[in-house]
Phi, psi and omega in degrees: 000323183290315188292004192242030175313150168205168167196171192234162199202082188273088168274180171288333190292340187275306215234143171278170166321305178322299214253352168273349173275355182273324189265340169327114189266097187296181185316301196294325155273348150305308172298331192286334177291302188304324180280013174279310171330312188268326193293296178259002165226011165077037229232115187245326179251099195225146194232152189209095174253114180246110153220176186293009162307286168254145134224163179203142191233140181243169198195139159228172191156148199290341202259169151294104172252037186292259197320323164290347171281313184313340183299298158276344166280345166277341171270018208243341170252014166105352164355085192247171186025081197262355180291347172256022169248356165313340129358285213264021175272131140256131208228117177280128194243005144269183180277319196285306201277319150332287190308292177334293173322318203266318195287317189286337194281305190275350135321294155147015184281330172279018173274174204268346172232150179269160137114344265256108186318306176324294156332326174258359161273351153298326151299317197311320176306291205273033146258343193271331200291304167349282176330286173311325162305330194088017203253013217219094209256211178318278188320330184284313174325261165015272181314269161359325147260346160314318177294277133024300144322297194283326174284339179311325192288328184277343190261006189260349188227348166239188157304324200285357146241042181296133160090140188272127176268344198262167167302287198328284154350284168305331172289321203289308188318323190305271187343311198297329236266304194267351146277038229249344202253344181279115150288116161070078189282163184270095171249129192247095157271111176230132182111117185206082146279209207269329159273313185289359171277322186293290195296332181286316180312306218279330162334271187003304255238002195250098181276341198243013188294143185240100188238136188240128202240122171211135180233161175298307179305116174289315176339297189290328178259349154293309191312317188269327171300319184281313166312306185259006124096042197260209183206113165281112206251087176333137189279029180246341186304311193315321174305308168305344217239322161329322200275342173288294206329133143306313208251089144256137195230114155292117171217075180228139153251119152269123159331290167250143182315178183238355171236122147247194189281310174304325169302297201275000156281346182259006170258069223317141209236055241259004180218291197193163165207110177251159188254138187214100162265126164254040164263165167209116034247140220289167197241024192206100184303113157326315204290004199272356183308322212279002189278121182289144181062043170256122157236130198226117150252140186229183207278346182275293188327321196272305174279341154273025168269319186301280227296352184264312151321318149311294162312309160307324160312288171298350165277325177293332209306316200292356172257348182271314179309311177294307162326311154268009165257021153293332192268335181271001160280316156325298182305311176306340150245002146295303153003270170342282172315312182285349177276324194261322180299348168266351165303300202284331178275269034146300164281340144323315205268341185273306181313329180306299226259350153326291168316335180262291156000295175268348166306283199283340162283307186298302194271024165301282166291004176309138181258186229290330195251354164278347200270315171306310180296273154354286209292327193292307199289321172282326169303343194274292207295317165335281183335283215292329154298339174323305213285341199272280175321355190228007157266313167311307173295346167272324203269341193273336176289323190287327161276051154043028175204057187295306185314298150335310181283306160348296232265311213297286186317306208288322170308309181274014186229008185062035182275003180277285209299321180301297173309308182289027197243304179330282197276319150330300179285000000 
C-alpha cells in the first residue's frame, strides 16, 4: 500500500476560477467525499486539501482511481459530465511524484504568492479532518508530520517565509503594524473586487479588528461578512461610516476619486486615520497627506514592500528545496524499514514457534534450571541467526531492493506456508 501513493491535483496553474470554483469542496463535502472513499474503494491513507487555488486529492491503492475520484467529486457538486474536466487534473501516478507534490504544495512553493503563509495551515486543516475520519493510517501519520518537520526547518533556517509577499497581505500586515497601539481599531473596506475580496480573507488574521465591509452589490459584501464574521454595509453608507473608521482601505474603480480632502477634512479627527488605497486608478486624493493625523499609503507603497519580499523568497527557494529533499529521504527510510518489517516479524515468529516446538519435544522431563539453560541458549542461537537475514533486508532497502530480498526470505524460509499454518490453528 505505501508504494502505491498517488494523487491528482486541479490549480490555478491548469484550471481557470470557474472551473476551479465548480469543484471546490467546502468542510461538509470533504468529509462526505472521504466517506465515498472509503466506502467504495476501502481507502485509508487519504487526503482532500480544497482552497481557492486548489482542490487535490491524495490517496493509495494499488489501482489508478484518478476517473473514479473525478466522478465523485462531480457527483458531490452536483455536476454533470465531469470526465471532461479531467483536462485540467495533473495527476501524479507513483509515490515519488505525490509525495514530491504534496511537500512542495504545504510549503508553499507550488502557491500563487510564493512562500505563502496560508498554506500550511491549510494542510494541517484537511489533515485533521483525515484523521477525524479515520482516513489516516502509518503512512499518512508518518508523511504529515515529517511535512510538519520540514516546514519548522524552513521557517527557522531560511527567508521564504519572511514577510508579506502579496499586496493584499501586505496592506493587512501594514494596518496591524500601525494599530498595533489601537484597542479593537475600527476598519472600513469598501470595494471588494479581486484585490478587496483578497484584503477581506486576509482582514481575519487583524483578531481584535472591528471590520465593516461595503460594495456596490451589497449581496457580495453580505455573503462575505457572514462568512468571516465581518459587519456588512450599503455602499451609500460608506461615507458615515469613514467618519468612525480608524481603517480605511479603498479598492473601488473610479474615474474620480472617491475620498476626498474637503471629505476627510469634515471629519473630527481626535488621534489618527490611515488611508490605505489599493485602487488603480487611485480612489483617494493625495492631497488628503497635508490633514494632521492623516496617513495615506497606496498600491505602489504596498507592492514594493510585497515585492521585496518576494525576492527574499525566490532567492531561498533552492535552500528550501534541499530541505526538502533531505527531508523526504528521510521519510523514504523510515518507508524502507516499513516495507521489511513484517518479513523480519513474520521470520522471527517461525524461528519463535521452531524453538519452542523442540524445546517441548526434547525437554519433557527436564527439570526447571535445565529447562532455563536450554531455553537461554536457544533463545541466543535464534538472535544470531536472525542478524544475518535482518542485515541483508536493511542493506537491501538502502539498494532498492528490498522486494527481491522479501521474495529471496520468505521462499526459503516458507513464510508464507508458515503464516497460513499459523493462522489455521
Amino acid at each position: 500500500m505505501q508504494s502505491k501513493f498517488k494523487a491528482l491535483s486541479l490549480s490555478y496553474k491548469n484550471a481557470p476560477v470557474a472551473i476551479r470554483e465548480l469543484v471546490s469542496l467546502d468542510d461538509g463535502a470533504v468529509r462526505s467525499l472521504l466517506g465515498k472513499l472509503r466506502e467504495f474503494f476501502s481507502l485509508t491513507d487519504t487526503l482532500i486539501l480544497s482552497t481557492c487555488n486548489r482542490t487535490e486529492i491524495y490517496y493509495s491503492h494499488e489501482l489508478d482511481l484518478s476517473t473514479e475520484i473525478i466522478k465523485l467529486v462531480g457527483l458531490e457538486r452536483g455536476l454533470m459530465d465531469t470526465i471532461s474536466y479531467l483536462e485540467y487534473f495533473d495527476i501524479f501516478h507513483d509515490d515519488k511524484s505525490a509525495i514530491s507534490h504534496l511537500f512542495r504544495v504545504a510549503m508553499g512553493l507550488e502557491a500563487q504568492v510564493i512562500g505563502d503563509m496560508q498554506i500550511s495551515n491549510q494542510v494541517k486543516r484537511a489533515y485533521q479532518t483525515s484523521v477525524d475520519m479515520d482516513m489516516a493510517g502509518p503512512f499518512l501519520h508518518r508523511l504529515m508530520h515529517t511535512i510538519f518537520f520540514t516546514n519548522k526547518k524552513v521557517v527557522q533556517e531560511t527567508a521564504f517565509r519572511d514577510g508579506a509577499a502579496s499586496v493584499s497581505y501586505a496592506a493587512v500586515e501594514l494596518i496591524e503594524e500601525l494599530t498595533s497601539n489601537t484597542h479593537q481599531p475600527r476598519v472600513l473596506l469598501v470595494g471588494l473586487g479581486e484585490i478587496g475580496e483578497d484584503v477581506a480573507k486576509n482582514l481575519v488574521y487583524l483578531k481584535d479588528a472591528k471590520v465593516k465591509i461595503a460594495n456596490r452589490t451589497y449581496s457580495k459584501a453580505l455573503e462575505l461578512a457572514i462568512e468571516y464574521d465581518f459587519e456588512a454595509i450599503p455602499f451609500e453608507e460608506c461615507f458615515e461610516a469613514m467618519k468612525e473608521a480608524d481603517v480605511i482601505i479603498s479598492s473601488v474603480a473610479m474615474p474620480e476619486p472617491l475620498i476626498s480632502k474637503q471629505l476627510i477634512s469634515s471629519f473630527n479627527i481626535k488621534s489618527y486615520k490611515l488611508l490605505v488605497d489599493l485602487s488603480v486608478p487611485r480612489s483617494i486624493d493625495t492631497a488628503v497627506e497635508d490633514l494632521p493625523g492623516v496617513l495615506l499609503y497606496n498600491v505602489d507603497n504596498i507592492r514594493s514592500k510585497a515585492t521585496e519580499t518576494l525576492s527574499k523568497r525566490k532567492a531561498a527557494i533552492p535552500h528550501v528545496e534541499n530541505i526538502i529533499v533531505e527531508n523526504i529521504k528521510e521519510f523514504y527510510d523510515w518507508k524502507k524499514e516499513m516495507m521489511v518489517s513484517p518479513t523480519i516479524n513474520k521470520l522471527k515468529n517461525s524461528l519463535e514457534q521452531i524453538r519452542k516446538e523442540e524445546l517441548e519435544r526434547y525437554l519433557k522431563n527436564a527439570d526447571s534450571q535445565q529447562y532455563d539453560i536450554i531455553d537461554k541458549m536457544t533463545k541466543s542461537m535464534m538472535q544470531k541467526i536472525l542478524k544475518v537475514p535482518v542485515v541483508q533486508l536493511r542493506a537491501a532497502c538502502k539498494r532498492d531492493q528490498a522486494e527481491e530480498m522479501i521474495g529471496i526470505i520468505n521462499d526459503l524460509f516458507d513464510l508464507e506456508k508458515e503464516e497460513v499454518k499459523k493462522t489455521d490453528h
